[in-house]
C-alpha positions in Angstrom: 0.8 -41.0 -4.2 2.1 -39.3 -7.2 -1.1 -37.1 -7.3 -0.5 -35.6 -3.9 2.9 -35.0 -3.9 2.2 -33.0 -7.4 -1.2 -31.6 -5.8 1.4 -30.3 -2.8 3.9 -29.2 -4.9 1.4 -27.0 -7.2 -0.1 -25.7 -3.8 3.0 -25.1 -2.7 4.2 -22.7 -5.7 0.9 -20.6 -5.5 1.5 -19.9 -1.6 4.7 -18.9 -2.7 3.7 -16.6 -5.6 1.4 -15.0 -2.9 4.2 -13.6 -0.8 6.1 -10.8 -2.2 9.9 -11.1 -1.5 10.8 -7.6 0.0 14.3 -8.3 -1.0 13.3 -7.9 -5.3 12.0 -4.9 -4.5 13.4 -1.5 -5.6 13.6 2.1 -3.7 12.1 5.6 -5.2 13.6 7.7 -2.6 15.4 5.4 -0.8 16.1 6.8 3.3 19.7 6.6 5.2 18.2 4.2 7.1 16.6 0.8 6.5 16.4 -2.9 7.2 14.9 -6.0 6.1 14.8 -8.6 8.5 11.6 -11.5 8.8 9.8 -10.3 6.3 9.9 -7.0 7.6 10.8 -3.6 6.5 11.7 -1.4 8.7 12.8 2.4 8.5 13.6 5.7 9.3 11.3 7.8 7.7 13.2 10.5 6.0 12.7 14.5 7.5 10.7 16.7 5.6 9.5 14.2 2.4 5.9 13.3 1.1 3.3 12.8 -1.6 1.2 15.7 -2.7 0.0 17.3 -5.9 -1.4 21.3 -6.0 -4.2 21.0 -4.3 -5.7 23.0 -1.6 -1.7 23.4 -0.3 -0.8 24.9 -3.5 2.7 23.0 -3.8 4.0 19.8 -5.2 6.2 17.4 -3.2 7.4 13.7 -4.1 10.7 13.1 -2.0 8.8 10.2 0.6 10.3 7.0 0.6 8.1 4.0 -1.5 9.6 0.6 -1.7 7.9 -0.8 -4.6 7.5 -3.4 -6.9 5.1 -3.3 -10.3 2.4 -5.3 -11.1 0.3 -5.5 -14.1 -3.5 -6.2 -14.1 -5.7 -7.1 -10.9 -4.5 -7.8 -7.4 -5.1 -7.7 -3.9 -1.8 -6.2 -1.8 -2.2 -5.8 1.9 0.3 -5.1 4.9 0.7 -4.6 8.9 1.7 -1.2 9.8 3.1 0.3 12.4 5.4 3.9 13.6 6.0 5.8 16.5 4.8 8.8 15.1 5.0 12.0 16.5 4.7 15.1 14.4 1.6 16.6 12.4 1.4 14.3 9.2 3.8 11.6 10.3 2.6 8.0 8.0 2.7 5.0 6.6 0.5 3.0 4.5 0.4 1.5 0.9 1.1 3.0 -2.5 -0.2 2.1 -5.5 1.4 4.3 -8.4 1.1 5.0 -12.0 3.5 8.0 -11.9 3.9 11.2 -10.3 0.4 12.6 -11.1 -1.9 9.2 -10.7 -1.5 7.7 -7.6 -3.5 6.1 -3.9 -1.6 6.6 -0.7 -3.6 4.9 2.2 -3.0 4.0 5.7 -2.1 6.1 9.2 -1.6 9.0 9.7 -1.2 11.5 12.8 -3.1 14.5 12.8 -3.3 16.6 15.8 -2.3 14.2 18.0 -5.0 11.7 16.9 -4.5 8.7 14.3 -6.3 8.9 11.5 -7.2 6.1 8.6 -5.6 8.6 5.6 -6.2 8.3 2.1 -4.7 10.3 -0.7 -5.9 10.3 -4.1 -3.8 12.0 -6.6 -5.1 12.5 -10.3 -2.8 15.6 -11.0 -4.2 17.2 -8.1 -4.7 15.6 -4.8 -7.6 14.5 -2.1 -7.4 13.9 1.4 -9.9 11.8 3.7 -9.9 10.7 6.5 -11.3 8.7 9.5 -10.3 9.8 13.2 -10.2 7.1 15.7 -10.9 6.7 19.1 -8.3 5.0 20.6 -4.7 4.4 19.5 -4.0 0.8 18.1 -0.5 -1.2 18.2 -0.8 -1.4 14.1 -3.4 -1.7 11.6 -3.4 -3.6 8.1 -4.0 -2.0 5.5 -5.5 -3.7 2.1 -5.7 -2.6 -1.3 -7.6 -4.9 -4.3 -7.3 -3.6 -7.8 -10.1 -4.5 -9.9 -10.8 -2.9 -13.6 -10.4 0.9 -13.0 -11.1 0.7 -9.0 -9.3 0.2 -6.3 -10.7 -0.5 -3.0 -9.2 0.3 0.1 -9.7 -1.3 3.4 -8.2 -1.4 7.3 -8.3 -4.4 10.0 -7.2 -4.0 13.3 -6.8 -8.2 13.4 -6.3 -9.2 9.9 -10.2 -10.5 9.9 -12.5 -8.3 9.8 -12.0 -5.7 6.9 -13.8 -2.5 6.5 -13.5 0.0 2.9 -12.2 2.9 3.9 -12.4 4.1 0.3 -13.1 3.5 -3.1 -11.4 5.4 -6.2 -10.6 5.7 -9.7 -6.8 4.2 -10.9 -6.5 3.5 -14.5 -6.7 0.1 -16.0 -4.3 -1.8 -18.3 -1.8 0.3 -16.9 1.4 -1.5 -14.6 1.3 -0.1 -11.3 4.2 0.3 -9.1 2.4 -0.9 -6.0 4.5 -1.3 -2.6 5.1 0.3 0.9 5.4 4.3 1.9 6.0 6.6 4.3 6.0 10.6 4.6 7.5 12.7 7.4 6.2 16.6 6.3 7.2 18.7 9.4 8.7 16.4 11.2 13.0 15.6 11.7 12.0 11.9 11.2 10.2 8.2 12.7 10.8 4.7 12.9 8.4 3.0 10.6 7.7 -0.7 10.6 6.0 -3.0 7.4 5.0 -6.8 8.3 3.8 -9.3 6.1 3.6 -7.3 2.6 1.7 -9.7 0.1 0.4 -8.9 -3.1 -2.0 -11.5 -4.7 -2.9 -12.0 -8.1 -7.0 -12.1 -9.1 -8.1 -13.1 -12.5 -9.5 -10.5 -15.0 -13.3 -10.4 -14.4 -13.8 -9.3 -18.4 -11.7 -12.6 -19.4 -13.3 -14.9 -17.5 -16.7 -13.4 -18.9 -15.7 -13.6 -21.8 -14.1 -17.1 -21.5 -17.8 -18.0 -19.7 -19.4 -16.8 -22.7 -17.3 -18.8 -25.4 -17.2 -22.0 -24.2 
C-alpha cells in the first residue's frame, strides 16, 4: 500500500511539473490589458506592436507582447489559441526566444482576410511562411518541441492529430525564453485568448547515448 501511495505521489509531481503556472511567468512588453483566469491568458493585443528583423520590410520592430518563462535544454511547449482578429497581420502563437535577433514565432495569423498557419524565423534577419486555410477554425494548438539545435513546429485543430508546419535552426545549450505572443502591426488592437500552455521536459538524446554507451 505504501508502494502506491508513493507510485501516486511521484506521478502526481511529474503531472504537475508538466503544467506551466501562467502566474510565474514574466511580461516583455507587457499590454494595458490582461487577465489570467483557468489557466488562461487572455489579452488585448497592444496597437501597432510586433516581431520583425530587416528583412524584405527593411525595418526592425520588437514592441509585441510575450509572456514568457525560460527553459534550458529540450522540451515540448504547446497551447490553444484563439483571437478575433481583424486587421492585416493580426496574431498569436508561441515564442521561443534567445534574444532580439534569434528567435521562432509560430501560430495564426490573418492575412487578407484569410487565416494563415504563420511562422517567423528570425536569425538577425527574418522569414515568413505560411499555410492558408480553407475554412476559419474556433482555435488551433500550436506545438513546439526543442530538440538539439531544431525546433519543430506543428498545429492541431483537436489536440490529436499534429501536423509540422516547420522545421528550423535555434541554437543549442542556450536558455530559451519560451512562452505566449501576440502582434497587432496595423491594427488599433484584438482580444487574444491562450488555453492550456504546457511546457514539458524531454531528456537530452546525446546523454542518454552516451549513458547507453557506458553502462
Amino acid at each position: 500500500m505504501k508502494r502506491i501511495f508513493l507510485s501516486f505521489c511521484a506521478l502526481f509531481i511529474i503531472n504537475k511539473s508538466f503544467a506551466q503556472t501562467l502566474e510565474k511567468m514574466t511580461w516583455f512588453n507587457e499590454p494595458e490589458k490582461w487577465e489570467i483566469k483557468n489557466n488562461s491568458l487572455s489579452m488585448f493585443v497592444t496597437p501597432q506592436s510586433d516581431y520583425w528583423r530587416i528583412s524584405h520590410y527593411g525595418f526592425t520592430v520588437d514592441d509585441a507582447p510575450f509572456f514568457y518563462t525560460t527553459y534550458g535544454g529540450e522540451f515540448e511547449a504547446k497551447v490553444k489559441i484563439s483571437g478575433n482578429y481583424k486587421a492585416r497581420f493580426d496574431q498569436t502563437g508561441l515564442m521561443l526566444r534567445i534574444d532580439k535577433e534569434n528567435y521562432i514565432k509560430a501560430g495564426i495569423e490573418f492575412v487578407d482576410g484569410k487565416y494563415n498557419l504563420s511562422t517567423v524565423v528570425t536569425h538577425k534577419t527574418s522569414d515568413w511562411s505560411v499555410i492558408t486555410l480553407d475554412k476559419i477554425p474556433a482555435a488551433v494548438w500550436i506545438k513546439a518541441v526543442r530538440r538539439l539545435d531544431a525546433v519543430e513546429v506543428f498545429y492541431s485543430f483537436d489536440d490529436k492529430n499534429y501536423i509540422m508546419m516547420r522545421n528550423a535552426h535555434l541554437q543549442d545549450n542556450s536558455p530559451v525564453m519560451v512562452g505566449l505572443m501576440a502582434a497587432c502591426p496595423d491594427g488599433t488592437g484584438f482580444n487574444a485568448t491562450f488555453e492550456n500552455f504546457k511546457i514539458k521536459h524531454l531528456p537530452d538524446e546525446r546523454r542518454l547515448k552516451w549513458l547507453e554507451n557506458n553502462k
